[in-house]
KOLSE-159084 format. One record per residue (C-alpha): residue in three letters; x, y, z; chain. Coordinates in steps of 0.001 Angstrom, whole numbers, plus 500000, padded with zeros to 6 digits. Example, Ala and Ser with C-alpha at 12.3 -4.5 7.8 and 13.67 -1.06 7.14 Angstrom:
<pts>
pt res = ALA xx = 512300 yy = 495500 zz = 507800 chain = A
pt res = SER xx = 513670 yy = 498940 zz = 507140 chain = A
</pts>
This chain:
<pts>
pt res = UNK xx = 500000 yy = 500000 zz = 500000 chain = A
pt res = UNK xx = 500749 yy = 503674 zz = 499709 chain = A
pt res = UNK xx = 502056 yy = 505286 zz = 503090 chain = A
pt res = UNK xx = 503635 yy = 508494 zz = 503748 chain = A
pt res = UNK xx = 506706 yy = 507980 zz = 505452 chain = A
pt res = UNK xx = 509169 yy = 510126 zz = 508126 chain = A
pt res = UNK xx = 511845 yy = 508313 zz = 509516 chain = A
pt res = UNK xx = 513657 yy = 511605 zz = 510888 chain = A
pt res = UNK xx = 512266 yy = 514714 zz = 512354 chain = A
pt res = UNK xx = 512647 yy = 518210 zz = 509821 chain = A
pt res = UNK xx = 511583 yy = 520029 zz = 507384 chain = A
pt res = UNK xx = 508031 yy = 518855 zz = 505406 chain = A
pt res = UNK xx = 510900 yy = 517190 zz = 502902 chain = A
pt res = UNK xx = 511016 yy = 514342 zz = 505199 chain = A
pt res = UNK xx = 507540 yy = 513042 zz = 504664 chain = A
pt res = UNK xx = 508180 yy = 510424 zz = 501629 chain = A
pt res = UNK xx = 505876 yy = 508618 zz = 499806 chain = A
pt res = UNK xx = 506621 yy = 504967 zz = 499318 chain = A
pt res = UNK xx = 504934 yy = 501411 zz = 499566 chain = A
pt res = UNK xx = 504830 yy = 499713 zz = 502703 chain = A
pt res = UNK xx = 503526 yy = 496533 zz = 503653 chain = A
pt res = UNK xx = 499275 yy = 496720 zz = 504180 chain = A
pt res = UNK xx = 498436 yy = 495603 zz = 507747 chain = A
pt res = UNK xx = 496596 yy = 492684 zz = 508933 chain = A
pt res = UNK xx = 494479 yy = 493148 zz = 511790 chain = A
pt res = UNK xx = 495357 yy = 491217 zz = 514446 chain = A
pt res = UNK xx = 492002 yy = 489317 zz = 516976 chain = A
pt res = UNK xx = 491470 yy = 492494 zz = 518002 chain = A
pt res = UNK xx = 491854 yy = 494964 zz = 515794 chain = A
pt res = UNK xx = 489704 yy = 496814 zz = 512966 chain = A
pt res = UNK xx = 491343 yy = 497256 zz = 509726 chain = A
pt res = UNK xx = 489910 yy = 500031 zz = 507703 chain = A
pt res = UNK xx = 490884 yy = 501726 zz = 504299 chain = A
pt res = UNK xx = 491266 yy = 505327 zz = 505016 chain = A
pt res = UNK xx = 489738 yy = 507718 zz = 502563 chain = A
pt res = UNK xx = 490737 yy = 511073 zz = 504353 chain = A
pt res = UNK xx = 492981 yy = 511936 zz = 507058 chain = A
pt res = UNK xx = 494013 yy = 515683 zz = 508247 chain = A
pt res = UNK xx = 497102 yy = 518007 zz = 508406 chain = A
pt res = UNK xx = 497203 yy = 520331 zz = 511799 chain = A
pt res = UNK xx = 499731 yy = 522599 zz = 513375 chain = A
pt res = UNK xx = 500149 yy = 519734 zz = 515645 chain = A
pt res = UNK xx = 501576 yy = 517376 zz = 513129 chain = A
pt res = UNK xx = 503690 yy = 520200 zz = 511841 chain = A
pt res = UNK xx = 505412 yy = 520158 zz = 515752 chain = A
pt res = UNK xx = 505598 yy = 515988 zz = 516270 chain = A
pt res = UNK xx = 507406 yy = 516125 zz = 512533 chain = A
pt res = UNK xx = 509828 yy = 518459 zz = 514079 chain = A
pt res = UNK xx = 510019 yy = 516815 zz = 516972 chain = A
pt res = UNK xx = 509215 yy = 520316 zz = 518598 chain = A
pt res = UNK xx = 509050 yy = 521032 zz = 521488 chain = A
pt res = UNK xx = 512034 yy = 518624 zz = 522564 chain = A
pt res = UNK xx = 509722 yy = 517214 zz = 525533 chain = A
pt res = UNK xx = 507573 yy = 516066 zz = 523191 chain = A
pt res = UNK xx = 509966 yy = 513602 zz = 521871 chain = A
pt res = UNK xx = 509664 yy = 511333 zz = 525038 chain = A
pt res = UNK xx = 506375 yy = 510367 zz = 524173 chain = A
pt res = UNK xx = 506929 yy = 509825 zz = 519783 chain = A
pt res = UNK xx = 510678 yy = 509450 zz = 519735 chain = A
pt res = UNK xx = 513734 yy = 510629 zz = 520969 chain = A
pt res = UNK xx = 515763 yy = 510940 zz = 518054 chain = A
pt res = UNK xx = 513484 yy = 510030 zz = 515565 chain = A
pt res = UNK xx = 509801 yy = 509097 zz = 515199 chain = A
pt res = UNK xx = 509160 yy = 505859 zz = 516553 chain = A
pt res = UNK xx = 506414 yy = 504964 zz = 514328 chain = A
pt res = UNK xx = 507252 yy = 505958 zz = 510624 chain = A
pt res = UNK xx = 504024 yy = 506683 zz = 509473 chain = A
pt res = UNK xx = 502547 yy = 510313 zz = 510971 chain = A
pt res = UNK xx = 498343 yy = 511091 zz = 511020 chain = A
pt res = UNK xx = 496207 yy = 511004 zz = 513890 chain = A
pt res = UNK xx = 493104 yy = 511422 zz = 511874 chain = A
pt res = UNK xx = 491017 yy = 509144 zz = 509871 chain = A
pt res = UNK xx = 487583 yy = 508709 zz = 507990 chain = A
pt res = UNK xx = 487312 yy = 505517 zz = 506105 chain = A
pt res = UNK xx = 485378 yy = 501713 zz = 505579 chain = A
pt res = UNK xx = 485935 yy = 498657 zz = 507439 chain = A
pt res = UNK xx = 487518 yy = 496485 zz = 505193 chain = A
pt res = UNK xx = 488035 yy = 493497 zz = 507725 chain = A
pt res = UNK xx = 488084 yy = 492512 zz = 511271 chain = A
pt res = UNK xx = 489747 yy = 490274 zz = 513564 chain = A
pt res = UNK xx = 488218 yy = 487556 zz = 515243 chain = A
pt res = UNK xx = 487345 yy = 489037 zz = 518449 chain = A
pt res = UNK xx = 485961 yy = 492434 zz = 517444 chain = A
pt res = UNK xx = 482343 yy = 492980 zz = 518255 chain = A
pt res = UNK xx = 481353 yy = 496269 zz = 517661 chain = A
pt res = UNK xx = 482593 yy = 496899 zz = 513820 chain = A
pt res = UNK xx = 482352 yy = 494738 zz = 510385 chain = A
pt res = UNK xx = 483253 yy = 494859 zz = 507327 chain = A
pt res = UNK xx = 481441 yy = 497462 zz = 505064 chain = A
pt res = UNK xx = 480946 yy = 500192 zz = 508202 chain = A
pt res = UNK xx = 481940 yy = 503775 zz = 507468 chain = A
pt res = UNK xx = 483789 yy = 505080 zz = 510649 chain = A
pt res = UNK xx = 485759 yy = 507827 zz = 512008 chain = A
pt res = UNK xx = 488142 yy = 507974 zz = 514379 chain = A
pt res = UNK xx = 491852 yy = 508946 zz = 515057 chain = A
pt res = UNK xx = 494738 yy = 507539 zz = 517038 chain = A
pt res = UNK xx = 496907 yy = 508027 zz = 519917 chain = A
pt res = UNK xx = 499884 yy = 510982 zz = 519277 chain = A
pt res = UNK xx = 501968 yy = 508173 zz = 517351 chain = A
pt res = UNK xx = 500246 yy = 508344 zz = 513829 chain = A
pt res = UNK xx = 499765 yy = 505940 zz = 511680 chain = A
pt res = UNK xx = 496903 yy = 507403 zz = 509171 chain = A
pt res = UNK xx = 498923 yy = 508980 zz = 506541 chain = A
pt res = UNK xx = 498155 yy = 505852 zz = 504318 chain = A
pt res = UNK xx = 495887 yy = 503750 zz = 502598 chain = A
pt res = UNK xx = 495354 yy = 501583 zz = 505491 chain = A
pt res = UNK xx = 495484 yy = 501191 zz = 509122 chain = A
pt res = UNK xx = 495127 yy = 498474 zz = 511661 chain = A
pt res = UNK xx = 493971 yy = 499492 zz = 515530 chain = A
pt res = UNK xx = 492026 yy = 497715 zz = 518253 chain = A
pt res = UNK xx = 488545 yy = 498931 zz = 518129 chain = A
pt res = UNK xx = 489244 yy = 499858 zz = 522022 chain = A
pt res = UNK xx = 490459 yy = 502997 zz = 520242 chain = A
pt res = UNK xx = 488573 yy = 506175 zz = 519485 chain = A
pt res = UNK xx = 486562 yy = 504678 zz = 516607 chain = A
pt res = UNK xx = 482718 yy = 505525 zz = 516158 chain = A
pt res = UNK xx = 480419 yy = 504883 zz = 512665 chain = A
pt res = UNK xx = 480856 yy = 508162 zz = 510874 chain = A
pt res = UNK xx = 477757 yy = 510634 zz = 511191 chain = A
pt res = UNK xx = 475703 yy = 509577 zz = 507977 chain = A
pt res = UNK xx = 475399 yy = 513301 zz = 506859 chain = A
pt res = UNK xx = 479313 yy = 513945 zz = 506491 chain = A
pt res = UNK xx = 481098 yy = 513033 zz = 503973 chain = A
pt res = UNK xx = 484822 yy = 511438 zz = 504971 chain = A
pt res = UNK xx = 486401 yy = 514716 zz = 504369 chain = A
pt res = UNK xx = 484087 yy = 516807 zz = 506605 chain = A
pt res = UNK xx = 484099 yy = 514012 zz = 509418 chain = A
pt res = UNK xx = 487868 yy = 513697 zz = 509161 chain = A
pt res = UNK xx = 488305 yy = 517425 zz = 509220 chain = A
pt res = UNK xx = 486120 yy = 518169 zz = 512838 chain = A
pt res = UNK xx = 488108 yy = 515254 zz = 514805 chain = A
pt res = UNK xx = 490967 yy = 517193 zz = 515717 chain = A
pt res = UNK xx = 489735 yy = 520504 zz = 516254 chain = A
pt res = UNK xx = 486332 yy = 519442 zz = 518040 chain = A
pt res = UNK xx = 488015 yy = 517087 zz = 520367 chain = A
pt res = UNK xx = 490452 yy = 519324 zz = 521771 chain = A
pt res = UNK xx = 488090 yy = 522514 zz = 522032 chain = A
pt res = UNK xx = 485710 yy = 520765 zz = 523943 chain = A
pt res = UNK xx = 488195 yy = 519423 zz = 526525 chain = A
pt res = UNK xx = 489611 yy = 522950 zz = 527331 chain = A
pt res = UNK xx = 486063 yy = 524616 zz = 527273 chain = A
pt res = UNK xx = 484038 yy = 522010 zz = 529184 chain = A
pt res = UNK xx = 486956 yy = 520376 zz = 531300 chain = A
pt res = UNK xx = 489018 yy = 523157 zz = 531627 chain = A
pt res = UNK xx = 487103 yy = 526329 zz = 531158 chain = A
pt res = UNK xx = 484013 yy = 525072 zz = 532999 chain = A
pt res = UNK xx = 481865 yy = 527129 zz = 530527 chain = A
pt res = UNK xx = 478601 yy = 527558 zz = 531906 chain = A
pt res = UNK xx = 475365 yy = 529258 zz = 530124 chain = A
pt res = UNK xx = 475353 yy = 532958 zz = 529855 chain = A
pt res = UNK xx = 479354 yy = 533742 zz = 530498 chain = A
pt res = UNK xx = 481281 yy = 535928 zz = 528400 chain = A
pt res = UNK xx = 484216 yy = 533823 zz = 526327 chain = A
pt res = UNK xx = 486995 yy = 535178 zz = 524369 chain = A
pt res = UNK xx = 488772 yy = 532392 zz = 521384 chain = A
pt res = UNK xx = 491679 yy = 533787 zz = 519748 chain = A
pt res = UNK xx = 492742 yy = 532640 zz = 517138 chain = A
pt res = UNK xx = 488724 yy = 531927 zz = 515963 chain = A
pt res = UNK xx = 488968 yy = 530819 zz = 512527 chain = A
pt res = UNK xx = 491820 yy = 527867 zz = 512836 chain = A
pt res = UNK xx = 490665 yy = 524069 zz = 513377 chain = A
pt res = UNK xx = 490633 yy = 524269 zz = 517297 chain = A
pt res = UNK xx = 489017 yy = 527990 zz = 517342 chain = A
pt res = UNK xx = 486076 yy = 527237 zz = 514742 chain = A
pt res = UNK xx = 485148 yy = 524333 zz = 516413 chain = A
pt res = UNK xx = 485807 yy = 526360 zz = 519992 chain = A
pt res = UNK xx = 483426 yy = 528951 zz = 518436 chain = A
pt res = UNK xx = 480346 yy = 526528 zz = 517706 chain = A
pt res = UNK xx = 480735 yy = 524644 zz = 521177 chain = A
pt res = UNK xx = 480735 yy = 527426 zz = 523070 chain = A
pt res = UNK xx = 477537 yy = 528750 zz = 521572 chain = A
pt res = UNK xx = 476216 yy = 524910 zz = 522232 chain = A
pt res = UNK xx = 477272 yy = 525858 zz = 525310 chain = A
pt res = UNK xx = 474920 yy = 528848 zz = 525986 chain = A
pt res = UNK xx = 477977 yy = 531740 zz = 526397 chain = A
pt res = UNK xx = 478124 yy = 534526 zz = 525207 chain = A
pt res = UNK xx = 481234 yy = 534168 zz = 521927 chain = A
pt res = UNK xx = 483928 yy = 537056 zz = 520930 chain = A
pt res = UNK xx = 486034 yy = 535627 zz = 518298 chain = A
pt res = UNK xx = 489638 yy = 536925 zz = 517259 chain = A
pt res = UNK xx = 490846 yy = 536714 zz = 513827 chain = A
pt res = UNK xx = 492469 yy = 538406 zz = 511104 chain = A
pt res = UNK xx = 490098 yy = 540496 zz = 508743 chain = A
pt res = UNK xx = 490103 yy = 538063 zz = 506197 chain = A
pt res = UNK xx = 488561 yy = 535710 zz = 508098 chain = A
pt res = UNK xx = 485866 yy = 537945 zz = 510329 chain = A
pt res = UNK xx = 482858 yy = 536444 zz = 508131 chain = A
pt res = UNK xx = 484117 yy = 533065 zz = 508921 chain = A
pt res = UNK xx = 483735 yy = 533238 zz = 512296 chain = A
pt res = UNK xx = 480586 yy = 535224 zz = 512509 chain = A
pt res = UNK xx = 478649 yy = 532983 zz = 510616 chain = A
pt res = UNK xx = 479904 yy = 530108 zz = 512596 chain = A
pt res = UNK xx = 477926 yy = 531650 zz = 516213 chain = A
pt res = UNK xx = 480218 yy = 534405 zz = 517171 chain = A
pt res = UNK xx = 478401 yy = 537362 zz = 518465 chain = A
pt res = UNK xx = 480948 yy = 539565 zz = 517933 chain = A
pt res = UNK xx = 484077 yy = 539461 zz = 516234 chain = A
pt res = UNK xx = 487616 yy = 541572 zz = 516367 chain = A
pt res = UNK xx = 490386 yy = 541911 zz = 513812 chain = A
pt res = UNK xx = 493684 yy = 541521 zz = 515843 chain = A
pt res = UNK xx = 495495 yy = 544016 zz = 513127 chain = A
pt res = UNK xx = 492590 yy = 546774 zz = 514640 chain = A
pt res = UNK xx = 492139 yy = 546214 zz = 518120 chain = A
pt res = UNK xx = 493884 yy = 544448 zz = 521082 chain = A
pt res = UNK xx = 491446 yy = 542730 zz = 523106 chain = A
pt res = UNK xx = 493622 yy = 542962 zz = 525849 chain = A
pt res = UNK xx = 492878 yy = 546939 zz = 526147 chain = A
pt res = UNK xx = 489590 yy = 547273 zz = 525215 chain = A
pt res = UNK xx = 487883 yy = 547478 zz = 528371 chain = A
pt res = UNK xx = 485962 yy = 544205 zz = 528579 chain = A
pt res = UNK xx = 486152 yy = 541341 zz = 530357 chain = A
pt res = UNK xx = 485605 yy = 537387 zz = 529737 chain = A
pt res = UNK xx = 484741 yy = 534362 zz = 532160 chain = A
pt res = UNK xx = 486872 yy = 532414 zz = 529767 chain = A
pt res = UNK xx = 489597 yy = 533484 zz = 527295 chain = A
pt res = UNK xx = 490353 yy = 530603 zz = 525129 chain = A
pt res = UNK xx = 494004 yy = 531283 zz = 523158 chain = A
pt res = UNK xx = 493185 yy = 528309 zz = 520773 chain = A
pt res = UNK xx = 496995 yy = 529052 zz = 518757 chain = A
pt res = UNK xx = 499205 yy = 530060 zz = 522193 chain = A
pt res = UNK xx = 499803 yy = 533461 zz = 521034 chain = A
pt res = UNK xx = 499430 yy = 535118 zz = 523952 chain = A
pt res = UNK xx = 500228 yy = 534624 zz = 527454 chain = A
pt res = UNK xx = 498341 yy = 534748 zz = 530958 chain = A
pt res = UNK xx = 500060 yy = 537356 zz = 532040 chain = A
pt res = UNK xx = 499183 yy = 540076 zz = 529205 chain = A
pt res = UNK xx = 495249 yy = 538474 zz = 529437 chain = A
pt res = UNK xx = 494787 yy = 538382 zz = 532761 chain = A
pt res = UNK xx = 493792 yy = 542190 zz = 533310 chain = A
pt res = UNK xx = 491165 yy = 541145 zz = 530738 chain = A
pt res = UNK xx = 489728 yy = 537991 zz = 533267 chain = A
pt res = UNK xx = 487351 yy = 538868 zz = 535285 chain = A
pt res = UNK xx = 487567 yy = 537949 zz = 538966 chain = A
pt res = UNK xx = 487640 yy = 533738 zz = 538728 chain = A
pt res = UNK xx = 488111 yy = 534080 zz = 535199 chain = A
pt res = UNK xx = 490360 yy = 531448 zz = 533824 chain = A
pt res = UNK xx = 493056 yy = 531508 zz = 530696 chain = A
pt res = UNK xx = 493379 yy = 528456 zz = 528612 chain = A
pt res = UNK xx = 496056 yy = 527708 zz = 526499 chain = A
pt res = UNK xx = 496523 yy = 524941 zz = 523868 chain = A
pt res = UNK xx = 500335 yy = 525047 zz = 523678 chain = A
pt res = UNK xx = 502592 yy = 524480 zz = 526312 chain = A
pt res = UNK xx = 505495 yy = 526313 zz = 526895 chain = A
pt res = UNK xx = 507783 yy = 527232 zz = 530431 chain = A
pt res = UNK xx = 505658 yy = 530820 zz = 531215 chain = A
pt res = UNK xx = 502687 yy = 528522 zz = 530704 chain = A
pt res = UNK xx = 504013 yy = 525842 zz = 532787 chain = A
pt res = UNK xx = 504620 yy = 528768 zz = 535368 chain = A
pt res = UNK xx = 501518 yy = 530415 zz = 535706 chain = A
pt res = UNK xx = 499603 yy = 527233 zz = 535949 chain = A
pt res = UNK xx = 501795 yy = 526387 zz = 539135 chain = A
pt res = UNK xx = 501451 yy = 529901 zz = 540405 chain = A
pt res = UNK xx = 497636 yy = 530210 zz = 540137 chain = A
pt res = UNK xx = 496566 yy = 527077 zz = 541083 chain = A
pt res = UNK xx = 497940 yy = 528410 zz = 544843 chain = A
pt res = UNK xx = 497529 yy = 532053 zz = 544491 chain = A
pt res = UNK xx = 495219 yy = 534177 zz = 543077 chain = A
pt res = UNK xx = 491678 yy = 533640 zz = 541921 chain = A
pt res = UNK xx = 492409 yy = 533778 zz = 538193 chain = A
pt res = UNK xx = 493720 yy = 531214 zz = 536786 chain = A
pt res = UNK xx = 495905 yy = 529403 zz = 533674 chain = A
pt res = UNK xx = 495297 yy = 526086 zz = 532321 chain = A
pt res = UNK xx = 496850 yy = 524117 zz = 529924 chain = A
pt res = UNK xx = 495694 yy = 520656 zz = 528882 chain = A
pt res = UNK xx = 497657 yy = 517553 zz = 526843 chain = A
pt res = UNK xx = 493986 yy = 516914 zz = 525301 chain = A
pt res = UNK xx = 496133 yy = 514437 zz = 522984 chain = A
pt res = UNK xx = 497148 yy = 512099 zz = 525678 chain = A
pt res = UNK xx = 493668 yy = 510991 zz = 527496 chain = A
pt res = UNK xx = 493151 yy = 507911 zz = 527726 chain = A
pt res = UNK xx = 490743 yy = 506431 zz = 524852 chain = A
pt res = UNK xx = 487817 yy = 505650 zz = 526637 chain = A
pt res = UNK xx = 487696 yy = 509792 zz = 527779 chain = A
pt res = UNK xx = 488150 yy = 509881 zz = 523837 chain = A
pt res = UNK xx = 485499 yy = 508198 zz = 522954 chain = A
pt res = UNK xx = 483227 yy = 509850 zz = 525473 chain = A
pt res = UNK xx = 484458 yy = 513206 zz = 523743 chain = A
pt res = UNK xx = 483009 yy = 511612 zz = 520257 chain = A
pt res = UNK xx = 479986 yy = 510565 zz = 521293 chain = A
pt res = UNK xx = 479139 yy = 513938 zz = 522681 chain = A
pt res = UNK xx = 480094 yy = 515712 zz = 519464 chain = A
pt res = UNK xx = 478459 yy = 513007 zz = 517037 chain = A
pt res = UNK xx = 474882 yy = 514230 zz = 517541 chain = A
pt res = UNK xx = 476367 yy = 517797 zz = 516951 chain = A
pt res = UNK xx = 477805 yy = 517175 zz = 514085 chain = A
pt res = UNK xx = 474341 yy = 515136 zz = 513065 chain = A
pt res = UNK xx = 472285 yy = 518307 zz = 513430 chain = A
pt res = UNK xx = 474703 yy = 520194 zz = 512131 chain = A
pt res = UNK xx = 475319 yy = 522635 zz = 515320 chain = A
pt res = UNK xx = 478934 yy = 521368 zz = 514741 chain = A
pt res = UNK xx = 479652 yy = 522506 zz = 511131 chain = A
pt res = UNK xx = 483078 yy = 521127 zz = 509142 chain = A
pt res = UNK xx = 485196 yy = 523981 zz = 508520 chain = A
pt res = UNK xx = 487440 yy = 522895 zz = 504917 chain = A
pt res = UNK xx = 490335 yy = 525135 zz = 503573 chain = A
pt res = UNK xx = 492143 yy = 522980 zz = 501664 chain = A
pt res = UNK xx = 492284 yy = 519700 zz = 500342 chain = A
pt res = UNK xx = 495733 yy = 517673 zz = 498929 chain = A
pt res = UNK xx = 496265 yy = 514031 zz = 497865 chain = A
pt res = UNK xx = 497950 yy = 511921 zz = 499745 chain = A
pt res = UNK xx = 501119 yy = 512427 zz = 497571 chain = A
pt res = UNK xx = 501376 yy = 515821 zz = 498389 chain = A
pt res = UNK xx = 501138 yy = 515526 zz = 502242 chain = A
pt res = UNK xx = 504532 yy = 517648 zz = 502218 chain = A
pt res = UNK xx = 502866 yy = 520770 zz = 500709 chain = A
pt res = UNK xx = 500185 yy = 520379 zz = 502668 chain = A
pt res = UNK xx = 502087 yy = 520550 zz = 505832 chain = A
pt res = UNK xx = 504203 yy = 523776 zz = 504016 chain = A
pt res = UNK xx = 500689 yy = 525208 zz = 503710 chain = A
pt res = UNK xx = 499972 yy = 524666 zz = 507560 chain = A
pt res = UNK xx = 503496 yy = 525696 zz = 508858 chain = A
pt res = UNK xx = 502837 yy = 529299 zz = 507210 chain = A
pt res = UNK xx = 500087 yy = 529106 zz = 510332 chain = A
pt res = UNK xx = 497637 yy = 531070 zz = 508013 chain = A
pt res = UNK xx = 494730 yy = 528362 zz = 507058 chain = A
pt res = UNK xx = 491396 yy = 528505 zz = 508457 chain = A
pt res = UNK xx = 489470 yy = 525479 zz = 509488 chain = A
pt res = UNK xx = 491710 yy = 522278 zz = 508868 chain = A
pt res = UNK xx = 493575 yy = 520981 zz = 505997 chain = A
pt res = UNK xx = 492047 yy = 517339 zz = 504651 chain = A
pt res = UNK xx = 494403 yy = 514834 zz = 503096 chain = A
pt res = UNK xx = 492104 yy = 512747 zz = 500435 chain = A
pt res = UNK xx = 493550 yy = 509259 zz = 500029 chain = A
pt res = UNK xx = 492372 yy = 507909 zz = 496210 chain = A
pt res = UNK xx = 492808 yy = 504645 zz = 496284 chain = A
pt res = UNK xx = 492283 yy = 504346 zz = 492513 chain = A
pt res = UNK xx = 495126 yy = 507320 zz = 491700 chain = A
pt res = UNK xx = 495136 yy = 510743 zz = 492829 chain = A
pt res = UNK xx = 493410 yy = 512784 zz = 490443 chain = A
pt res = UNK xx = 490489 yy = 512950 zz = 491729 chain = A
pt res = UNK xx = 491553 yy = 514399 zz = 495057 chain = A
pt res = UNK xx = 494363 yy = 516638 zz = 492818 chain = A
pt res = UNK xx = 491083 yy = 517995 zz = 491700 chain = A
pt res = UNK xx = 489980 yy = 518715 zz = 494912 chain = A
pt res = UNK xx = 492892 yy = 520435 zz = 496551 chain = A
pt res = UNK xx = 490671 yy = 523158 zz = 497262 chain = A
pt res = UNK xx = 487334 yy = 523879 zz = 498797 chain = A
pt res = UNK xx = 485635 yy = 526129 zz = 500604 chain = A
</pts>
């Protein structure tokens, strides 16, 4: 089979396309041929091996599995003999733990994993493109945020994969949404919920008088310390990348203080808090309260640009990888959508 492979940590050149051995499931496992997979900032760090902590959970030196992707929409194509839940023929969605795996045509993984049937209403793209960004907004604003009906929450960085997803859940939620974004992208994120929306190049949120139950930094490009005037009294500051001030605050205000900073590995739960996580957003996603957000699609040969595309930290939504199992064209054609 096809696979996109990265036996070093670098630049998006080390992602190679070559043909690997297809997988057989073993008693437990699903096997399913994956038909769209995602590129997120995220990858764009475990490629890099960045930050250098990171490495002592996917490799020290260099990846330890060779084949990157944590995202996945596909079809059952077989199942070992002890799997109950899934057969052959069922359209699923799912991802896997931080080591990868789905950059190819095929994938093997106990069905223990985060693996659900794929809302009927999406197609592989779309249900492949909300995994990432859904699960992880929904663990900072639920878990970490506490969001509760009627408070005021700030998401910067509102039109990326985590913050457009962060948008729509917190309006699910009942708050009250201010989204941050670059003009370009101010539509975006007031059609998906947001009741009001600023254009970081204008206005610093930071000075403008107001104050949020919740801000929500959804692309760590601020810091606690320059939001915190803009908390108000238990508000609390939520950041999706870790870093030493980060690390810092969180120590300092979880003793002192009645704001506070939170930062959460959403990645490394274990599956079953997963799972939970994607059978609250399935229904969402059913109704369509939880819309896909698409900015560009690649084939699987050209994972590489894809990932140049997402390290110029510009898209909006998420970038979908379409695997054609029957050549590439198809998804060439498709490179991009709205």
């Amino acid at each position: 089979m096809k696979a996109i492979v990265a036996t070093a940590y670098g630049s998006p050149d080390v992602l190679q396309l070559q043909e690997v051995a297809k997988p057989t499931p073993k008693a437990n496992e699903v096997l399913v041929r994956i038909n769209a997979t995602t590129v997120t900032a995220a990858h764009g760090m475990m490629r890099q091996g960045a930050p250098l902590y990171g490495r002592l959970f996917i490799g020290l030196t260099r990846p330890k599995v060779a084949i990157p992707g944590t995202e996945l929409a596909g079809v059952v194509e077989a199942v070992g003999e002890a799997v109950k839940h899934f057969k052959p023929g069922d359209q699923v969605f799912g991802a896997t733990d931080i080591g990868g795996g789905c950059y190819a045509e095929y994938i093997a993984l106990p069905e223990s994993e985060p693996l659900l049937l794929k809302p009927a209403n999406l197609t592989d793209a779309e249900a492949a493109s909300l995994l990432d960004g859904a699960t992880t907004a929904l663990h900072f604003l639920r878990d970490q945020g506490e969001i509760r009906p009627g408070q005021k929450i700030l998401i910067n960085g509102a039109s990326g994969s985590v913050g457009s997803a962060a948008v729509q859940l917190a309006r699910h939620f009942g708050a009250e949404v201010t989204g941050v974004c670059s003009i370009a992208n101010v539509e975006l994120v007031r059609g998906l919920g947001a009741d009001r929306v600023i254009d970081y190049t204008q206005e610093d949120f930071t000075q403008s008088g107001q104050r949020y139950d919740v801000i929500f930094d959804a692309v760590g490009k601020s810091s606690f310390s320059r939001c915190k005037g803009a908390l108000t009294e238990h508000g609390r500051y939520l950041s999706t990348v870790l870093g030493l001030p980060i690390l810092l605050q969180m120590l300092w205000t979880s003793k002192f203080g009645s704001r506070k900073a939170k930062f959460a590995a959403s990645g490394l739960r274990p599956a079953n808090e997963k799972i939970a996580d994607l059978r609250f957003l399935k229904p969402l996603m059913e109704t369509g309260e939880l819309k896909p957000v698409i900015d560009r699609c690649y084939p699987l040969e050209e994972v590489a640009e894809a990932h140049r595309y997402v390290d110029n930290g510009h898209k909006k939504g998420n970038v979908v990888i379409l695997v054609a199992h029957n050549g590439a064209s198809e998804a060439a054609q498709q490179r991009e959508t709205a």
